[in-house]
N, CA, C and O atoms as a Tinker XYZ file with bonds, in Angstrom:
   304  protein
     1  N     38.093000   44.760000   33.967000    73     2
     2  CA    36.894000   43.977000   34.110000    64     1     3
     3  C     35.982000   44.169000   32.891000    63     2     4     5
     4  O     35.429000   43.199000   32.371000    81     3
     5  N     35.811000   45.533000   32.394000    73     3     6
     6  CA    34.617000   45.440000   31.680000    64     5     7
     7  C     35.660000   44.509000   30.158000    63     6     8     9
     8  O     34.924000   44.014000   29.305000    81     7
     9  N     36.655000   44.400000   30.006000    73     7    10
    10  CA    37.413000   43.512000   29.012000    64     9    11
    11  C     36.760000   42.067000   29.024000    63    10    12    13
    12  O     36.289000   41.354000   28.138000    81    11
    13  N     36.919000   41.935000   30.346000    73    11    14
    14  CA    36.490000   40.465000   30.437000    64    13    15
    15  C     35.129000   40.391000   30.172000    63    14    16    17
    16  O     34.930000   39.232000   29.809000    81    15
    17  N     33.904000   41.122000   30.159000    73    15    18
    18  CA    32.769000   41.227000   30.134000    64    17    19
    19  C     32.700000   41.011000   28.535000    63    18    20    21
    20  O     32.020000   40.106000   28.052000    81    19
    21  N     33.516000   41.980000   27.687000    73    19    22
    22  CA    33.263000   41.872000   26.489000    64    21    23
    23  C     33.702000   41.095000   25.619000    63    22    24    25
    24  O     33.292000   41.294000   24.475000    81    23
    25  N     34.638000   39.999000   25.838000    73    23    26
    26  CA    35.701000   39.172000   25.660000    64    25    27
    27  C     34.233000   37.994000   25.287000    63    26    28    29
    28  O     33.719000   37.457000   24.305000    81    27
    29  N     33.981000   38.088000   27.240000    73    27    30
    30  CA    32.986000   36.743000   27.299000    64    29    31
    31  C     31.541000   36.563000   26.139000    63    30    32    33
    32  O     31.192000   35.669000   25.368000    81    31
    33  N     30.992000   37.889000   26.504000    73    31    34
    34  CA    29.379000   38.227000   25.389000    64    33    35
    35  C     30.159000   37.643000   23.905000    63    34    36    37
    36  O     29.672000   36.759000   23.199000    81    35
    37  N     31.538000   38.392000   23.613000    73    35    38
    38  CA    31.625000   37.788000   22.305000    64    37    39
    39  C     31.778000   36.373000   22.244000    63    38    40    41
    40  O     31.286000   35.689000   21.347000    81    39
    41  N     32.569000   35.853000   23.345000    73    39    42
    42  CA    32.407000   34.377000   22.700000    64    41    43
    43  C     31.028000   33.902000   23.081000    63    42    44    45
    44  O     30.549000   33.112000   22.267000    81    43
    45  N     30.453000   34.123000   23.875000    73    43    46
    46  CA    29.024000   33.690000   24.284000    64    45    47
    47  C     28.227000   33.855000   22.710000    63    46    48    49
    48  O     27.803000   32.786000   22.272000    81    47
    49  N     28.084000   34.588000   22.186000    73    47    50
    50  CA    27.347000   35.251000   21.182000    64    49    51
    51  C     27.833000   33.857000   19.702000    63    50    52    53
    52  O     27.023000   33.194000   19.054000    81    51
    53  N     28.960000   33.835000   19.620000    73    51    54
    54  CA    29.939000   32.673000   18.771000    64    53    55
    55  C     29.834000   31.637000   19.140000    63    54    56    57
    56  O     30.272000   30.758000   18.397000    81    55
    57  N     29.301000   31.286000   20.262000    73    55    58
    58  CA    28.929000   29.811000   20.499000    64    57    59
    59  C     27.870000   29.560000   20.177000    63    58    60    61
    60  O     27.665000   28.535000   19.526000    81    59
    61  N     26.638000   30.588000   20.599000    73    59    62
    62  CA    25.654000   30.507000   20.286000    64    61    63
    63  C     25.053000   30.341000   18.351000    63    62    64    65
    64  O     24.088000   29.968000   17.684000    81    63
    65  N     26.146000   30.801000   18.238000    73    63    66
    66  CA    26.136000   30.873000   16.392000    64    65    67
    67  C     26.430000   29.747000   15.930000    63    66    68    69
    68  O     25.733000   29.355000   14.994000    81    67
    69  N     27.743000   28.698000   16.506000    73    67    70
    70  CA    27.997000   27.793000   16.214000    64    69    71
    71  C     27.526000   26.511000   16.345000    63    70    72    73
    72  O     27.655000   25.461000   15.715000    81    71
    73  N     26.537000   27.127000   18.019000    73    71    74
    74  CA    25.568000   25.660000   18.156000    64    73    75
    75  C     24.437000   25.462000   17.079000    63    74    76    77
    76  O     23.990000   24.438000   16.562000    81    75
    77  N     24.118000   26.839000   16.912000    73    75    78
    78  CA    22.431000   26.940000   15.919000    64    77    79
    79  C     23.052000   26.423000   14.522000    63    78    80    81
    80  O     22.312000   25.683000   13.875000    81    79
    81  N     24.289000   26.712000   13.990000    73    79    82
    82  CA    24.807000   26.049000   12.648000    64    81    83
    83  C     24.365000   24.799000   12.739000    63    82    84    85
    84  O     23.410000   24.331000   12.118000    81    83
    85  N     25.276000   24.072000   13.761000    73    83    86
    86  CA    25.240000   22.436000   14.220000    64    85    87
    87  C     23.890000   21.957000   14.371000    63    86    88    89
    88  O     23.435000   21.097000   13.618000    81    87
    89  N     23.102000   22.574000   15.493000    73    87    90
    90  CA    21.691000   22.272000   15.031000    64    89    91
    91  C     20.814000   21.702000   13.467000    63    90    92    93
    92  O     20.251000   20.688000   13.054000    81    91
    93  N     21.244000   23.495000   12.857000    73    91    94
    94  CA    20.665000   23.418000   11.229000    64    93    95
    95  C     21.204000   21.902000   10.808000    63    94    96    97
    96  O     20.469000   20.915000   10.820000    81    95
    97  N     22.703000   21.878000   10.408000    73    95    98
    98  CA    23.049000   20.715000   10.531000    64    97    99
    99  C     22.293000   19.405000   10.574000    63    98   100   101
   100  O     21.552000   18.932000    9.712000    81    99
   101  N     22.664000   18.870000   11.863000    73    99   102
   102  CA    21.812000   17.975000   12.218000    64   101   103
   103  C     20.450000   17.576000   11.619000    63   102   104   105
   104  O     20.150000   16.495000   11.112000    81   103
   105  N     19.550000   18.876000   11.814000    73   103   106
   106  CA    17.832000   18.464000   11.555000    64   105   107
   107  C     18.019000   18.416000   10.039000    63   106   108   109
   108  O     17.098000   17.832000    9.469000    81   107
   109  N     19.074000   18.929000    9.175000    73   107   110
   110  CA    18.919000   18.494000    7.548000    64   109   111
   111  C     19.257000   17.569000    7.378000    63   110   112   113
   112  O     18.577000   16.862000    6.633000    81   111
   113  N     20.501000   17.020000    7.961000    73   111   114
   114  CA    20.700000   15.118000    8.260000    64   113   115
   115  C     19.481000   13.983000    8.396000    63   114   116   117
   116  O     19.041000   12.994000    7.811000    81   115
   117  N     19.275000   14.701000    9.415000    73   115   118
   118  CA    18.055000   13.967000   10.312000    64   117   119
   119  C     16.882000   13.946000    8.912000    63   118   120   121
   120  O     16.583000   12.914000    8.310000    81   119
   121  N     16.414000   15.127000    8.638000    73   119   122
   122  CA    15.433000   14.847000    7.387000    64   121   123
   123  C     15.752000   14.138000    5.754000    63   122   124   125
   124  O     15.021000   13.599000    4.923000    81   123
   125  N     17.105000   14.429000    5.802000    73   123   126
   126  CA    17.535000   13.446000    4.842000    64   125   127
   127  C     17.112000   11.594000    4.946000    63   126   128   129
   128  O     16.718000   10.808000    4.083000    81   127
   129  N     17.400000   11.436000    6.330000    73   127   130
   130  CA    17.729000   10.313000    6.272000    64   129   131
   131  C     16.277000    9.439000    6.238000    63   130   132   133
   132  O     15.964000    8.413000    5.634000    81   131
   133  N     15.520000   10.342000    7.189000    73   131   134
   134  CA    13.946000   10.223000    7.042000    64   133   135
   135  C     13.424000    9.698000    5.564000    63   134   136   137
   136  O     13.031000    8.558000    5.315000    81   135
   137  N     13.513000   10.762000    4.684000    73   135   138
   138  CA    12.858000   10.855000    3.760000    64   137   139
   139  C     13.786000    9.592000    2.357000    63   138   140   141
   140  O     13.407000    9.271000    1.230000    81   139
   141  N     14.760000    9.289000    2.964000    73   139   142
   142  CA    15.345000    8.295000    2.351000    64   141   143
   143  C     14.813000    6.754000    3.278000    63   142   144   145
   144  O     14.759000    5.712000    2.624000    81   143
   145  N     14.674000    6.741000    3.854000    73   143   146
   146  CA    13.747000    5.935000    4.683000    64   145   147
   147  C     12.584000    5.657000    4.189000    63   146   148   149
   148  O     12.520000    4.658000    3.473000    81   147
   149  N     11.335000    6.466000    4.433000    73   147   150
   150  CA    10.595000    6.525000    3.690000    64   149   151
   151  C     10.177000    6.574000    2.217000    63   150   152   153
   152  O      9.074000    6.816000    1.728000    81   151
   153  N     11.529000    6.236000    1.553000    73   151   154
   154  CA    11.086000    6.184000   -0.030000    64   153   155
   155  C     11.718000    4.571000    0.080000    63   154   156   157
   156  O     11.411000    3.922000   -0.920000    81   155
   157  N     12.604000    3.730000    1.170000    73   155   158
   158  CA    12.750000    2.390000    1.109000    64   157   159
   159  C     11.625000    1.890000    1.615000    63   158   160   161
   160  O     11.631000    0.682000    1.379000    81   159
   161  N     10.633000    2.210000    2.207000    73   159   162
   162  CA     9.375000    1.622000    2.768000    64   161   163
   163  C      8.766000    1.597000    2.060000    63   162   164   165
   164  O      8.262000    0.494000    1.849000    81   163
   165  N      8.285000    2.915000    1.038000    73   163   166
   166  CA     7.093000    2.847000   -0.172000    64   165   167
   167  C      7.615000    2.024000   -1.447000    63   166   168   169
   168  O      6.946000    1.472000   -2.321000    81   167
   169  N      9.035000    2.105000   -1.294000    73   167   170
   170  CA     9.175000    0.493000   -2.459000    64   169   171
   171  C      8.789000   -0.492000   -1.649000    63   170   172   173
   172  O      7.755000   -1.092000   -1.943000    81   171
   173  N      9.260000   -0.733000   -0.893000    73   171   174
   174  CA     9.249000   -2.248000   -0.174000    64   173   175
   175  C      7.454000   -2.598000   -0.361000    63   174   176   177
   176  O      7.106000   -3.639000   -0.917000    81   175
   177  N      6.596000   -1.764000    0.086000    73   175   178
   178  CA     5.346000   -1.900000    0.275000    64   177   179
   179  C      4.675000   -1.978000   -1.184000    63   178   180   181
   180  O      3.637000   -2.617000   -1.355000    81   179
   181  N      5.293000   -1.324000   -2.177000    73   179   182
   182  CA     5.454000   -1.448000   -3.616000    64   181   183
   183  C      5.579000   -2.628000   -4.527000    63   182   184   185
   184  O      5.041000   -2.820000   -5.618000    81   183
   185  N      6.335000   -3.310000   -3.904000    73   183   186
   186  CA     7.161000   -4.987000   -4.147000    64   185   187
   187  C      6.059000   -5.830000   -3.801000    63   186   188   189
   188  O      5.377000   -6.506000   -4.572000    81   187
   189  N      5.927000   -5.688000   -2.215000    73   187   190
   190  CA     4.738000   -6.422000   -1.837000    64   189   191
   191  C      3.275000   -6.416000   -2.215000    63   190   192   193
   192  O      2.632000   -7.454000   -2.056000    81   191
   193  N      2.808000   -5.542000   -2.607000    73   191   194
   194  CA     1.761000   -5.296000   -3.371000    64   193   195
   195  C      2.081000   -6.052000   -4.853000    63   194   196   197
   196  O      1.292000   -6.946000   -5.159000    81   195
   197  N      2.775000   -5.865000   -5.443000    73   195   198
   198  CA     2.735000   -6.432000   -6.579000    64   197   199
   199  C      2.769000   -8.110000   -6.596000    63   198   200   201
   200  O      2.110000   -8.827000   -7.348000    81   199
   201  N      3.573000   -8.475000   -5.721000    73   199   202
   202  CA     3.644000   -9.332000   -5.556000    64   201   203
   203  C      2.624000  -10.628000   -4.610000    63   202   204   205
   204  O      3.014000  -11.769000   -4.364000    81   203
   205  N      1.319000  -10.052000   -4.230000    73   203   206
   206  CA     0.326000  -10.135000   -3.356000    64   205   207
   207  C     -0.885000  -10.393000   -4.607000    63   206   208   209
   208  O     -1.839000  -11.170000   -4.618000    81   207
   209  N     -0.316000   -9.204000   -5.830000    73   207   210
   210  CA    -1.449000   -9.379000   -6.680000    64   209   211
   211  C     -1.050000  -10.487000   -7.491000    63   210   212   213
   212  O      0.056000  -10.542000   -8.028000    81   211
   213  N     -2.096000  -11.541000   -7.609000    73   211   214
   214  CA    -2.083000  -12.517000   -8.176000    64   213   215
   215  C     -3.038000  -12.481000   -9.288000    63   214   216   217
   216  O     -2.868000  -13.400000  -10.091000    81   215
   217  N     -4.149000  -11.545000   -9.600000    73   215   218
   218  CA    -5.811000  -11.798000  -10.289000    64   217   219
   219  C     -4.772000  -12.286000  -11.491000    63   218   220   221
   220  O     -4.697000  -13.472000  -11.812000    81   219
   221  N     -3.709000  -10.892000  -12.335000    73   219   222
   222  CA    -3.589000  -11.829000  -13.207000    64   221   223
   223  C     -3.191000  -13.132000  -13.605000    63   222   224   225
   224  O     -3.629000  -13.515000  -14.690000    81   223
   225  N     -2.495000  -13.854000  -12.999000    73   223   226
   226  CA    -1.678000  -15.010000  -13.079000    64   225   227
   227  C     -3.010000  -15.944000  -12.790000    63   226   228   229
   228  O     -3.021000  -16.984000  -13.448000    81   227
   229  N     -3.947000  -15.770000  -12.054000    73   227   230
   230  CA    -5.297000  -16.457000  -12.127000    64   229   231
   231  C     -6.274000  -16.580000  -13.231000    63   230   232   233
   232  O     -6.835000  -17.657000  -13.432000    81   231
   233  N     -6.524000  -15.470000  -14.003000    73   231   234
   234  CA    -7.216000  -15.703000  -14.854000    64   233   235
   235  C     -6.181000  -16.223000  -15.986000    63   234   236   237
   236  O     -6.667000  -17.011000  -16.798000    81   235
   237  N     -4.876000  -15.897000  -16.136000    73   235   238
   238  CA    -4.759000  -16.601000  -17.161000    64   237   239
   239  C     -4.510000  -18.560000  -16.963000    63   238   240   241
   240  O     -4.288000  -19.276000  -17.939000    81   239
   241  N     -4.581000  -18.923000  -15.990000    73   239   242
   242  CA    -4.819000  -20.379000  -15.356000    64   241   243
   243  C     -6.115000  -20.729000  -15.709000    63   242   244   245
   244  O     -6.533000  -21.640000  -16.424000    81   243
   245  N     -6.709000  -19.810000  -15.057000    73   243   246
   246  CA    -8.085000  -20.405000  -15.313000    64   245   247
   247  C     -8.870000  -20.337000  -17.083000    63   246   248   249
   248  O     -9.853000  -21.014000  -17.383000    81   247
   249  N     -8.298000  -19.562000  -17.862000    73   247   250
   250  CA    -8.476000  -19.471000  -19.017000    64   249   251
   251  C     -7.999000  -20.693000  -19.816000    63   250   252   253
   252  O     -8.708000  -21.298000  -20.620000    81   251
   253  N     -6.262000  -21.103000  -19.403000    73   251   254
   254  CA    -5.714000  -22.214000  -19.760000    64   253   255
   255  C     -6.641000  -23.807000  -19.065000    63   254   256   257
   256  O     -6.681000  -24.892000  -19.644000    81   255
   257  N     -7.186000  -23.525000  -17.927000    73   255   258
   258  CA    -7.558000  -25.007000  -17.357000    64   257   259
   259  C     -8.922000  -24.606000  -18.345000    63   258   260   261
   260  O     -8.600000  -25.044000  -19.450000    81   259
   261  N    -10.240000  -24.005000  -18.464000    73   259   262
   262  CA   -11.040000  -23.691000  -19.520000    64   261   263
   263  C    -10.842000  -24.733000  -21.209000    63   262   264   265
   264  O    -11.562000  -25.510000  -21.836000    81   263
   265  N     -9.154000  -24.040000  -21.409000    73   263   266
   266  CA    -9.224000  -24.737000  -22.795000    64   265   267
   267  C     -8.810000  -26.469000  -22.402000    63   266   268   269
   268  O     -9.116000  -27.340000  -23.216000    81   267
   269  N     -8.187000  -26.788000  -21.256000    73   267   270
   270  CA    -8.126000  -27.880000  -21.103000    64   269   271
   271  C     -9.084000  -28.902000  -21.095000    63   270   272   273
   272  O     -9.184000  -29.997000  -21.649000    81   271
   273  N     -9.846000  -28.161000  -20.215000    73   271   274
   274  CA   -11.637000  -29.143000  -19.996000    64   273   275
   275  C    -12.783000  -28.868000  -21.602000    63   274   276   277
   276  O    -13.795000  -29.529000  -21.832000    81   275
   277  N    -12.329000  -27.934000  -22.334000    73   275   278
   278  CA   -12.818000  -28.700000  -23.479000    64   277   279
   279  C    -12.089000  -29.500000  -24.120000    63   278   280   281
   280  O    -12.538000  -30.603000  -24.430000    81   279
   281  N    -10.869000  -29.137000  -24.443000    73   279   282
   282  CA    -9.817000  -29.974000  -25.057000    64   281   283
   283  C    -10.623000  -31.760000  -24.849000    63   282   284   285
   284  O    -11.085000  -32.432000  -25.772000    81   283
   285  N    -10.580000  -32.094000  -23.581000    73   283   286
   286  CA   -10.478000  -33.253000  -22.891000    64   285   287
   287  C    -11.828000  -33.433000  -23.039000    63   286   288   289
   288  O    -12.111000  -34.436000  -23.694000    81   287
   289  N    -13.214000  -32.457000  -22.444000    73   287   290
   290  CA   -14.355000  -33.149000  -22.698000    64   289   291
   291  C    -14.888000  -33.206000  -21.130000    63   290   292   293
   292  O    -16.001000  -33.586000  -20.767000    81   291
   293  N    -13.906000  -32.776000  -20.372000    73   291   294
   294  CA   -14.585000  -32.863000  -19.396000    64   293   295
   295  C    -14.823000  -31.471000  -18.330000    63   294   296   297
   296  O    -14.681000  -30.357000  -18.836000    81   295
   297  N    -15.110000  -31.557000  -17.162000    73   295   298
   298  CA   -15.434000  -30.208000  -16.216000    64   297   299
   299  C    -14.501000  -30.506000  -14.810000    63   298   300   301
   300  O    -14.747000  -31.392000  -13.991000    81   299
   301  N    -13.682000  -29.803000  -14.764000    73   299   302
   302  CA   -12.417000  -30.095000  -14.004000    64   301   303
   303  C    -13.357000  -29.117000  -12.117000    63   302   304
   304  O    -12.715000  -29.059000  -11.067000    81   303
């Protein structure tokens, strides 16, 4: 009996080792995938921002319609 007692603690003890590996495992997966996640969101939100900003593409319109309405003589 006490064989079987010590048989069991050891594998008890080895499972317990092997689950907490698998664990570690996992939650470094898990934060990988996160943080690769989160660096496709801060581009994406990156893209969109740039692409939202328009001032410059405005002033240089409005600089070009400017030389137009003197060009022409008139006030557009």
């Amino acid at each position: 009996m006490f064989m079987d007692t010590l048989t069991k603690k050891y594998f008890d003890e080895k499972m317990d080792e092997v689950k907490n590996e698998i664990k570690d495992e996992i939650k470094n997966e898990i934060k990988d995938e996160i943080n690769g996640l989160a660096t496709m969101v801060a581009k994406g939100f990156d893209d969109i921002a740039k692409r939202l900003d328009v001032r410059e593409r405005v002033e240089k319109l409005e600089n070009k319609m400017t030389k137009v309405e003197s060009a022409l003589n008139v006030h557009l």
